[in-house]
C-alpha positions as CSV (number, residue, x, y, z in Angstrom):
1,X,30.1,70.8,91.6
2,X,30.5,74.2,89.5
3,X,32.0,75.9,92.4
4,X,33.9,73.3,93.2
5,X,35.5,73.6,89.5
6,X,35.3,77.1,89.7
7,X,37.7,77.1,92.8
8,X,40.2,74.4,91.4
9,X,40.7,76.7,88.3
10,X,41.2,79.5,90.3
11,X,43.7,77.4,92.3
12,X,45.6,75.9,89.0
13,X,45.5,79.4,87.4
14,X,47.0,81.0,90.8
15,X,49.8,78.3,91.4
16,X,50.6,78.5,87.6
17,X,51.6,82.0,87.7
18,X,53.5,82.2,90.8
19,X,55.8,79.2,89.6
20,X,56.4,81.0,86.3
21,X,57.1,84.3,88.4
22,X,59.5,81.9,90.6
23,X,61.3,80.7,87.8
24,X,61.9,84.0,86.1
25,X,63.1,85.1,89.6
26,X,65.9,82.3,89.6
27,X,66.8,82.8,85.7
28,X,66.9,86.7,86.3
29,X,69.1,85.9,89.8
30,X,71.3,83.3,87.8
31,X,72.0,86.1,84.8
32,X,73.0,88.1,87.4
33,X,75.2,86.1,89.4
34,X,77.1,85.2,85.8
35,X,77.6,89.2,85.0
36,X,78.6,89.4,88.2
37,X,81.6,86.4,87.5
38,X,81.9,87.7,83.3
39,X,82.7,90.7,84.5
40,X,85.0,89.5,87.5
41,X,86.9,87.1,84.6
42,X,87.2,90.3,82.2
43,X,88.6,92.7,85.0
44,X,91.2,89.6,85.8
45,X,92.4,89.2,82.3
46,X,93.1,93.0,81.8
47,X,94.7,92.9,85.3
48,X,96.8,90.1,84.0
49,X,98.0,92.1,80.8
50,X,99.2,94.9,83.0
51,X,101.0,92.8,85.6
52,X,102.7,90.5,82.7
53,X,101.0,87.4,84.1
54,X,100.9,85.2,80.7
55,X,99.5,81.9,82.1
56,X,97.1,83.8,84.0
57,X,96.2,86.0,81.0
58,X,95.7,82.9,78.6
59,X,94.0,80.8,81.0
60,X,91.2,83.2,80.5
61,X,90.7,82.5,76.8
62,X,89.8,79.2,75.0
63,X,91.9,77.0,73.4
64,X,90.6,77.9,70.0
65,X,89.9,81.9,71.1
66,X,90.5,84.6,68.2
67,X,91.6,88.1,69.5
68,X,91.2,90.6,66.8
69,X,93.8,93.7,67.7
70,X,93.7,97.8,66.7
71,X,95.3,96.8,63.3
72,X,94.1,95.2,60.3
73,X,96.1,92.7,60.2
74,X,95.3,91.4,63.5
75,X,93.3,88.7,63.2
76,X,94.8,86.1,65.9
77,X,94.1,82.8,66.4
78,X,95.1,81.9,70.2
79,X,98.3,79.7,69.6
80,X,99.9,82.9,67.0
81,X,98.6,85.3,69.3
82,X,100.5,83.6,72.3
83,X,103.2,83.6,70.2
84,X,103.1,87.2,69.1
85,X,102.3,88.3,72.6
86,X,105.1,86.3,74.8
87,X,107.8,88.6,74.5
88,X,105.9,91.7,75.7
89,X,104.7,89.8,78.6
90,X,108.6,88.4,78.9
91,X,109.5,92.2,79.3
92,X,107.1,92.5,82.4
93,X,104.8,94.5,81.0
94,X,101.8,93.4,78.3
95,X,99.5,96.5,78.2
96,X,97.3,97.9,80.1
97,X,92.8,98.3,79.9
98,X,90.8,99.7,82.8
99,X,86.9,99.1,82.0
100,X,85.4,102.5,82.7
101,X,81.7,101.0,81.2
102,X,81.2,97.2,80.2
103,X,77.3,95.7,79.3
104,X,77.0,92.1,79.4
105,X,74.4,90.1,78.2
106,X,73.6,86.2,78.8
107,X,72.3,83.7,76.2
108,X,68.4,82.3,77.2
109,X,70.6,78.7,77.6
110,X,73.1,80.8,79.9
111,X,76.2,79.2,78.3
112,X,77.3,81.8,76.2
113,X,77.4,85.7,76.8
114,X,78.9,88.6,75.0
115,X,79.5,92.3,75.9
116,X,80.8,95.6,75.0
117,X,83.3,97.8,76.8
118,X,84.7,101.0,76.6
119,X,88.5,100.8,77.8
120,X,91.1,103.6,79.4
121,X,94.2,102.4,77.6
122,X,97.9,103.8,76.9
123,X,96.4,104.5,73.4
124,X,93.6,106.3,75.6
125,X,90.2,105.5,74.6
126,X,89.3,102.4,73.0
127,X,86.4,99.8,72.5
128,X,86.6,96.1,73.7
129,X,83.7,93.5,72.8
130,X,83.4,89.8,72.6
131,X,82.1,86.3,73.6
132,X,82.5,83.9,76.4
133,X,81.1,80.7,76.5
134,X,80.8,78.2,80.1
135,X,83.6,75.8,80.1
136,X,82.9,73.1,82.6
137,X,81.6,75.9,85.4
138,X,84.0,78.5,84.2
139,X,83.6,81.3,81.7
140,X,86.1,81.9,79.2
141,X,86.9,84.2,76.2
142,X,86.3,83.1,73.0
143,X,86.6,85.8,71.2
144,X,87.8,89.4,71.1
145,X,87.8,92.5,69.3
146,X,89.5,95.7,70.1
147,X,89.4,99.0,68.4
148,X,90.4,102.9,69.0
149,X,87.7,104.8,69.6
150,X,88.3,108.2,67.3
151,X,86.3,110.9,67.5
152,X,84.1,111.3,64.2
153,X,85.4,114.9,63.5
154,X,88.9,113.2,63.4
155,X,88.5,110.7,61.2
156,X,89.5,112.4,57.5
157,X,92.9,112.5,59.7
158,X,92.9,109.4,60.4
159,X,92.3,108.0,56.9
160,X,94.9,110.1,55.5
161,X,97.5,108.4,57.9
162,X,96.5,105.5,57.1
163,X,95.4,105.1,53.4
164,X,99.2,104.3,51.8
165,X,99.4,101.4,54.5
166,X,95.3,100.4,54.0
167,X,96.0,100.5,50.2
168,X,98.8,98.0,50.2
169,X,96.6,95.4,52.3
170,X,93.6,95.9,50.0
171,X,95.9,94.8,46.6
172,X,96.3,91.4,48.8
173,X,92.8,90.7,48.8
């Protein structure tokens, strides 16, 4: 009788593990396959900016998506920054953001996901990050942020230009 309980713990202990190694096989291949469509979405949305495609640009984002711009006072909620962005895309030409290095990481529920990017632009280097979140079986942006990188031995430069203009928004707050 001992050996026979000896053997069926040895049995529930081996067939415990290798289900919990199974299912940490499928959750690490289903994060992938999701970076693999995140980053897929994100490449299509910056390709959309650059060819002027508005629907397809928008359809990206959620209905209730903030994109926070370069600028401080850029703080859009989706319907204004439609509206601020239609006549550039009208023109035929948006802007344009290559990815040169994006890292993308998945929520333990898998719905949402956020990542960081670093962007060739026409203002040269800059810094993307944000949030998705599954839609139905779709990922969507949710929200945005973009900034300029500057190089840290630039900066007193940088807040000279910009401390008459930064002044004025402070005395509104």
């Amino acid at each position: 009788m001992k050996k026979l309980l000896v053997v069926l713990t040895i049995l529930t202990i081996t067939i415990s593990c290798n289900t919990e190694k199974a299912r940490k096989q499928v959750e690490g291949f289903r994060a992938e396959k999701s970076k693999k469509v995140i980053n897929e979405v994100l490449n299509a949305w910056h390709k959309a900016a650059a060819d002027a495609n508005f629907e397809a640009y928008f359809s990206k984002m959620t209905d209730d998506a903030i994109f926070i711009g370069t600028d401080a006072t850029e703080n859009w909620e989706n319907k204004a920054f439609k509206e601020f962005s239609k006549p550039y895309f009208d023109k035929g030409k948006a802007w344009s953001f290559s990815a040169l290095e994006r890292n993308v990481f998945i929520s333990e529920y898998g719905d949402i996901a956020w990542f960081d990017e670093l962007l060739d632009t026409q203002m040269e280097l800059c810094r993307g990050s944000g949030v998705l979140k599954k839609v139905g079986d779709t990922w969507k942006i949710s929200h945005y942020v973009l900034s300029i990188a500057i190089p840290n031995d630039n900066v007193p430069e940088v807040i000279k230009l910009k401390k008459e203009n930064d002044s004025i928004l402070k005395s509104a707050y």
